[in-house]
BATI-432479 format. One record per residue: residue number from 1; x, y, z of N, C-alpha, C, CB in turn. Coordinates in steps of 0.2 Angstrom, whole numbers, plus 5000, padded with zeros to 4 digits. Glycine has a CB too. Example, Ala and Ser with C-alpha at 12.3 -4.5 7.8 and 13.67 -1.06 7.14 Angstrom:
BATI-432479
[1,[5066,4972,5039],[5062,4978,5039],[5066,4984,5039],[5057,4978,5045]],
[2,[5064,4989,5035],[5068,4995,5036],[5064,5000,5039],[5070,4997,5029]],
END
This chain:
BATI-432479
[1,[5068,4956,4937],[5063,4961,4937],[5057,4959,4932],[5065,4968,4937]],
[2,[5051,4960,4934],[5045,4958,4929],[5045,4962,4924],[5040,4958,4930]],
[3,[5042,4962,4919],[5039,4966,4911],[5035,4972,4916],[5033,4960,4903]],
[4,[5037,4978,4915],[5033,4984,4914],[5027,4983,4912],[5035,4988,4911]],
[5,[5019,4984,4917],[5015,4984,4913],[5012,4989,4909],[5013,4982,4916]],
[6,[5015,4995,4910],[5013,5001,4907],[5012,5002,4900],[5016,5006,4908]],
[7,[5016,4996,4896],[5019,4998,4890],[5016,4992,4886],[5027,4998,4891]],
[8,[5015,4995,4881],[5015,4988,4876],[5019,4985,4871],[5010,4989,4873]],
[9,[5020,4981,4867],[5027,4979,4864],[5026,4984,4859],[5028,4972,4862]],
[10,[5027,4989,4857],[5029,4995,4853],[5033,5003,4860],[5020,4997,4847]],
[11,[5033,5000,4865],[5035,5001,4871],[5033,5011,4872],[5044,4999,4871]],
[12,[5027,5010,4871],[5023,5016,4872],[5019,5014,4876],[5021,5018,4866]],
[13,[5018,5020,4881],[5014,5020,4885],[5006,5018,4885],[5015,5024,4886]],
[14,[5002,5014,4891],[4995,5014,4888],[4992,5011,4895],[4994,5009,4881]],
[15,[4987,5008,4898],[4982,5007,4904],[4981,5002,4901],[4975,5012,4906]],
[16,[4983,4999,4910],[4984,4990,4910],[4974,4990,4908],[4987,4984,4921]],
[17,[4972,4982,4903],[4968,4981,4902],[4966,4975,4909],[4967,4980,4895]],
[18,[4961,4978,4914],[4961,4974,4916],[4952,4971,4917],[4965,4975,4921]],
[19,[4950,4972,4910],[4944,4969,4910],[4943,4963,4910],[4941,4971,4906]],
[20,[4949,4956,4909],[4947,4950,4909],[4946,4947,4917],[4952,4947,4904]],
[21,[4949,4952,4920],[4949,4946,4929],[4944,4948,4931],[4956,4948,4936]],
[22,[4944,4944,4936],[4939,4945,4942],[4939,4948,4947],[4937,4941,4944]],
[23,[4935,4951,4950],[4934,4956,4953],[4936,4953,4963],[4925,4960,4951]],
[24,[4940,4954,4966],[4941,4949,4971],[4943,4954,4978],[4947,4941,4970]],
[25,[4944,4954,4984],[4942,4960,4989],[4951,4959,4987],[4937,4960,4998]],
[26,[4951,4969,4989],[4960,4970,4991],[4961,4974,4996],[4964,4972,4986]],
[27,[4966,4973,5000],[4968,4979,5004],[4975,4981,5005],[4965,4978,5012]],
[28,[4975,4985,5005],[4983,4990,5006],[4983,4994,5011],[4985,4995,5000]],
[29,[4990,4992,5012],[4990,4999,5021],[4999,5002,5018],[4990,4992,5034]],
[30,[4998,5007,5019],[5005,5011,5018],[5004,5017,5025],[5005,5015,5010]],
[31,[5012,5018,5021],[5013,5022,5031],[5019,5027,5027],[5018,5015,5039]],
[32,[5018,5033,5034],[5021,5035,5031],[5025,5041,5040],[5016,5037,5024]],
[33,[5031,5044,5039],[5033,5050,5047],[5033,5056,5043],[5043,5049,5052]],
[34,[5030,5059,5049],[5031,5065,5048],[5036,5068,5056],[5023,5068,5047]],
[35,[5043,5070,5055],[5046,5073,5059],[5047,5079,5061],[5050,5072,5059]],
[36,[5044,5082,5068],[5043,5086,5071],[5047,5089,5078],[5037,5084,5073]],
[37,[5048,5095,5081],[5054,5094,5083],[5049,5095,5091],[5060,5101,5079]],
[38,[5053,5094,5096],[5051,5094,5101],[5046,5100,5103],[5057,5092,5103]],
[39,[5048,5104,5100],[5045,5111,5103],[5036,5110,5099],[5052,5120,5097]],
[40,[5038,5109,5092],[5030,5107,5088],[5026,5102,5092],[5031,5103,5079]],
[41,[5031,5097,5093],[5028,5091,5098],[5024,5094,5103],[5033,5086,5103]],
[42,[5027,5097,5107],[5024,5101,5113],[5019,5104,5111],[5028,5107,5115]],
[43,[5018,5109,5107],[5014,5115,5103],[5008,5109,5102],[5019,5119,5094]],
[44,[5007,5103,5099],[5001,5099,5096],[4999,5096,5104],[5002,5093,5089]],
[45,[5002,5094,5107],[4999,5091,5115],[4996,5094,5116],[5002,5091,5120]],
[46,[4998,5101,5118],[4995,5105,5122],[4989,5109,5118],[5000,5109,5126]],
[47,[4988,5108,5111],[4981,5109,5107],[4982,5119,5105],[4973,5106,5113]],
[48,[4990,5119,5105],[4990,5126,5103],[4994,5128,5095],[4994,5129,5108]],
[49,[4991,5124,5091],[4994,5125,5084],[4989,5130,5081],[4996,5117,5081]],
[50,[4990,5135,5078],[4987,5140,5076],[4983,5138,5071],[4991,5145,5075]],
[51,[4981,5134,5067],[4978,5131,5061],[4973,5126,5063],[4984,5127,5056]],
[52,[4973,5122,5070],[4970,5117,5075],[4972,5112,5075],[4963,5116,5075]],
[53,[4968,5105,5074],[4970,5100,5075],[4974,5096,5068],[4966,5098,5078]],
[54,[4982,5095,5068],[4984,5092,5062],[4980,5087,5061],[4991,5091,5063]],
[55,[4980,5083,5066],[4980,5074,5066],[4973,5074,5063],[4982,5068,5074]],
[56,[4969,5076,5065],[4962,5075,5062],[4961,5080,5054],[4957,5079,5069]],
[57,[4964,5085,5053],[4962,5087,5047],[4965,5084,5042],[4963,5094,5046]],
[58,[4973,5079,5044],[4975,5077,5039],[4974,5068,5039],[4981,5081,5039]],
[59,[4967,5067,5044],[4966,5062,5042],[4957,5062,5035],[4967,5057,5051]],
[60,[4957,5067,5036],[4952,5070,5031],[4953,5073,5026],[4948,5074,5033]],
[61,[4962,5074,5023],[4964,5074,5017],[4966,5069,5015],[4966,5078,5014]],
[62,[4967,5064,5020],[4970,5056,5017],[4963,5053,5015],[4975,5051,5025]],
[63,[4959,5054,5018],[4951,5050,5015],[4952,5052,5008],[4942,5054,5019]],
[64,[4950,5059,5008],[4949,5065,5002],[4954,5061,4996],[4951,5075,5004]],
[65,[4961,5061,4998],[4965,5060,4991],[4964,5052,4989],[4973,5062,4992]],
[66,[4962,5047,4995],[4963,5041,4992],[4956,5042,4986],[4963,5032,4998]],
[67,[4951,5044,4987],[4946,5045,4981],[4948,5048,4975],[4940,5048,4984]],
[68,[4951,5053,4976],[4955,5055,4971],[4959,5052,4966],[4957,5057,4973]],
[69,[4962,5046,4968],[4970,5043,4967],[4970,5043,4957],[4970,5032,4971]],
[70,[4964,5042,4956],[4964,5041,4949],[4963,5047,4944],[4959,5035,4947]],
[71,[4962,5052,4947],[4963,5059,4945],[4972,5062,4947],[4957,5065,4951]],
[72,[4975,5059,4949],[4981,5061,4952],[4989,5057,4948],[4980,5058,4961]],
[73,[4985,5051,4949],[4992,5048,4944],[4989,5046,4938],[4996,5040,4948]],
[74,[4993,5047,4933],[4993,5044,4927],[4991,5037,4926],[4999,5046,4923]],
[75,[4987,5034,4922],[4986,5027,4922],[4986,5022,4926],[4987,5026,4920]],
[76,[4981,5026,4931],[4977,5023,4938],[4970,5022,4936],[4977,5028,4944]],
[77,[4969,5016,4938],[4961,5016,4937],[4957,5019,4943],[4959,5008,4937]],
[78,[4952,5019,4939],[4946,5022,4945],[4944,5016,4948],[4938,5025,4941]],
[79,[4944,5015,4954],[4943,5010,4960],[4938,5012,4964],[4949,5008,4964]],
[80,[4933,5007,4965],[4929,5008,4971],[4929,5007,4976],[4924,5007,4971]],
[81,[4931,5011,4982],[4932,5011,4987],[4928,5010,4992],[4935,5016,4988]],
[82,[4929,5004,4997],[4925,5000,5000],[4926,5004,5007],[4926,4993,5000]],
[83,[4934,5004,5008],[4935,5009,5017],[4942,5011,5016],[4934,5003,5027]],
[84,[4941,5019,5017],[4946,5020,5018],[4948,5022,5027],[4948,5025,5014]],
[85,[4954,5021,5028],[4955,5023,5034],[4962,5027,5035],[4953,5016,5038]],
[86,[4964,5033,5040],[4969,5035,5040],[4970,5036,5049],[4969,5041,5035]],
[87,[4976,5032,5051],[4978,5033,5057],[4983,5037,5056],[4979,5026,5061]],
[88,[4983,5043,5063],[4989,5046,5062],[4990,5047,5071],[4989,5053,5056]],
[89,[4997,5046,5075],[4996,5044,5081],[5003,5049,5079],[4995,5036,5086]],
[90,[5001,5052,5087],[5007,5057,5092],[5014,5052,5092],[5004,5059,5103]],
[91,[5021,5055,5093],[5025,5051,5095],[5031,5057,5099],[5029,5047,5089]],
[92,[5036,5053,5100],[5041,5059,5103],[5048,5060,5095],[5045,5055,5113]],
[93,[5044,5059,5093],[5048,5062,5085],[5045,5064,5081],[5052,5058,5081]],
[94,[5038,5063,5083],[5032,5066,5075],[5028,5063,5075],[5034,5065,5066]],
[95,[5025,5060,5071],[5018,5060,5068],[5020,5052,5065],[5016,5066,5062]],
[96,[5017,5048,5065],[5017,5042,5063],[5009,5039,5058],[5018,5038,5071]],
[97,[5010,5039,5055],[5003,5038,5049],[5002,5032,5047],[5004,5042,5041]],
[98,[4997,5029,5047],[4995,5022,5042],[4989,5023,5038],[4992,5015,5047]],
[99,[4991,5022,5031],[4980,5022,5027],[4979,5014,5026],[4978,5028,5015]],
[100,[4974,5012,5026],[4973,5006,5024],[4967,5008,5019],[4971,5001,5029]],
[101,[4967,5003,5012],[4964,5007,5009],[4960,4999,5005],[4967,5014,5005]],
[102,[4953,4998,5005],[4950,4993,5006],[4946,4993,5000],[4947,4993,5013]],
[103,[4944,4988,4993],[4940,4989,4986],[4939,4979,4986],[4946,4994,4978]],
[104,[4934,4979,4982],[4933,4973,4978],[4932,4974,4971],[4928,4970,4981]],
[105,[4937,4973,4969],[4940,4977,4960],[4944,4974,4957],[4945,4984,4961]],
[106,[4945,4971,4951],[4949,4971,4946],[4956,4971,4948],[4947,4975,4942]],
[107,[4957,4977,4951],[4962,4980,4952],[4965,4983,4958],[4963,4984,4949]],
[108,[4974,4984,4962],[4972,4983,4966],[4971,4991,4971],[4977,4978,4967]],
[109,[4974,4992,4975],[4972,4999,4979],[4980,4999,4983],[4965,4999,4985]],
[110,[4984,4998,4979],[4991,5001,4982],[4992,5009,4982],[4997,4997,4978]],
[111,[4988,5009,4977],[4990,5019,4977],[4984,5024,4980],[4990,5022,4967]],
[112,[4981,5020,4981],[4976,5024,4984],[4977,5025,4993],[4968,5021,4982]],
[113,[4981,5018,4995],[4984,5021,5002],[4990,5023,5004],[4983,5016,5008]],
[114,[4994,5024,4997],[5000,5027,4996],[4997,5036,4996],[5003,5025,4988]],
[115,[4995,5035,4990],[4991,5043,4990],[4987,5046,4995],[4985,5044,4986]],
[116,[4984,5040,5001],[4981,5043,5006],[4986,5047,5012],[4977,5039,5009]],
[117,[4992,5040,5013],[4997,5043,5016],[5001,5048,5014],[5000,5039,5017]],
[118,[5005,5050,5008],[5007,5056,5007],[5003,5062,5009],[5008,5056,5002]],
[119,[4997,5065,5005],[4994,5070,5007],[4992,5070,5014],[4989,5072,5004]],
[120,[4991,5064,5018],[4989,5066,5024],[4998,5068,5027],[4984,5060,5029]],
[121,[5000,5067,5025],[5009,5070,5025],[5009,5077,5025],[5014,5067,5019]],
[122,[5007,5078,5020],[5009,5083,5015],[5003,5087,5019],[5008,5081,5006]],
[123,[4996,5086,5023],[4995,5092,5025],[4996,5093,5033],[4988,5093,5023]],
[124,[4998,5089,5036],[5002,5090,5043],[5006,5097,5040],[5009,5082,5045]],
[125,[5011,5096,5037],[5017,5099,5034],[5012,5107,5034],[5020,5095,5026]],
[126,[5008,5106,5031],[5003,5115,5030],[5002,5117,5035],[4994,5115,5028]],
[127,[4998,5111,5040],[4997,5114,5046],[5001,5115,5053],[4993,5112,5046]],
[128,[5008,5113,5052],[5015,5116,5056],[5018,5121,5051],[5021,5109,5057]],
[129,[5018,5121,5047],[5024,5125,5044],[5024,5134,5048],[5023,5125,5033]],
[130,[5020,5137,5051],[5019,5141,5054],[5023,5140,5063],[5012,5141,5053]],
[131,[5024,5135,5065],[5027,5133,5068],[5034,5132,5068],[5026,5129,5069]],
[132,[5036,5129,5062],[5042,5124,5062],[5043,5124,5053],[5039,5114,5067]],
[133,[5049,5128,5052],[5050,5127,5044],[5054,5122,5041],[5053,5132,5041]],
[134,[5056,5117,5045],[5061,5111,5045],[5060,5105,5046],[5065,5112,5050]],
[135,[5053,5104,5045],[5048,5099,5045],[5050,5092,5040],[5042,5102,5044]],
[136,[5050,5088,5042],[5053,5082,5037],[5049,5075,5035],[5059,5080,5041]],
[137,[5048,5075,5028],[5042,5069,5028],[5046,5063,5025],[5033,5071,5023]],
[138,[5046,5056,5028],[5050,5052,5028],[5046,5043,5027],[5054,5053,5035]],
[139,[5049,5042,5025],[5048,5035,5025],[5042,5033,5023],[5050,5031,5031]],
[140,[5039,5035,5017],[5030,5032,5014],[5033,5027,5011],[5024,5038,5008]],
[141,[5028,5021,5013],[5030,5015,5008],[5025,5010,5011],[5039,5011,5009]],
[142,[5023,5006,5004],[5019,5000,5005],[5021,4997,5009],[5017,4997,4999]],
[143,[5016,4995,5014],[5018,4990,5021],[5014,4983,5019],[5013,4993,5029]],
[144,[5009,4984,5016],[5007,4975,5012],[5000,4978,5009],[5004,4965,5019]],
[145,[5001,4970,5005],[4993,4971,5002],[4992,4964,5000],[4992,4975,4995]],
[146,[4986,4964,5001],[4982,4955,4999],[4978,4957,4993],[4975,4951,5007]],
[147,[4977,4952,4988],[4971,4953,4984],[4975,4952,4977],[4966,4961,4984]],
[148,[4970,4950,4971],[4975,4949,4966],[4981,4944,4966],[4979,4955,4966]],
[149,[4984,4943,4961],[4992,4938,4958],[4995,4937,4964],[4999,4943,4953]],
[150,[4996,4941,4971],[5001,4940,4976],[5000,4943,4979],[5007,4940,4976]],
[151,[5000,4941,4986],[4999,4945,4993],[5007,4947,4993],[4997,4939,5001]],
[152,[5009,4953,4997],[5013,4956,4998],[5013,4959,5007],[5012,4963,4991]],
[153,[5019,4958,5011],[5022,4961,5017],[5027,4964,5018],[5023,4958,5020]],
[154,[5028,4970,5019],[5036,4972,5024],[5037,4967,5029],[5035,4980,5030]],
[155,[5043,4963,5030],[5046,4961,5035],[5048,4964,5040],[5049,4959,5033]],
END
């Protein structure tokens, strides 16, 4: 495993300096389920969920939070966000989510389409839990990223 970069050799915490590199485009897409029981499935087809539309409000707190990202996690940089995007599609088990999240920066944007994908998780879940208290959010995890030291894929 590589050296932690959080740390410096007195192994205290501190924010990677990343003022010597260059600034080069990056993109990250992370994913993430939301599992819904057949009855909830039903309920968002047919456009009767008492709060309105999940998939769309919570692709507008996935926007909202990747801008956020560096208010949210401890020593995250502030990144300028070139495109965010949040896909979230119907299935017959739930909710299926992708953010891609798109900067030409120093640094990269893994957490900002991590962060998009969880809250847009996290506000599905708001807006079923009136439905359905058993609602289950699963599998968020970086799917790739280009930009920077190493490109990165899920196989």
């Amino acid at each position: 495993m590589s050296e932690l970069s959080h740390f410096d050799e007195a192994g205290r915490i501190r924010m990677v300096d990343v003022s010597g590199k260059e600034p080069t485009k990056r993109v990250a897409v992370a994913s993430g389920r939301v599992l819904l029981s057949p009855e909830t499935i039903a309920k968002l087809r047919a456009n009767e969920t008492p709060k309105g539309d999940p998939l769309e409000i919570a692709r507008i707190a996935g926007i909202m939070a990747a801008k956020r990202t560096s208010e949210l996690i401890p020593l995250c940089h502030q990144v300028p966000l070139s495109k965010v995007n949040i896909e979230a599609d119907l299935t017959d088990s739930g909710i299926e989510l992708r953010a891609e999240a798109i900067t030409t920066s120093q640094t990269g944007v893994e957490m900002e389409a991590l962060t998009a994908v969880s809250v847009a998780a996290l506000t599905i879940y708001d807006m079923c839990k009136a439905v359905q208290r058993d609602i289950e959010i699963t599998d968020i995890r970086l799917e790739s990223k280009t930009g920077g030291k190493e490109d990165y894929s899920r196989s």
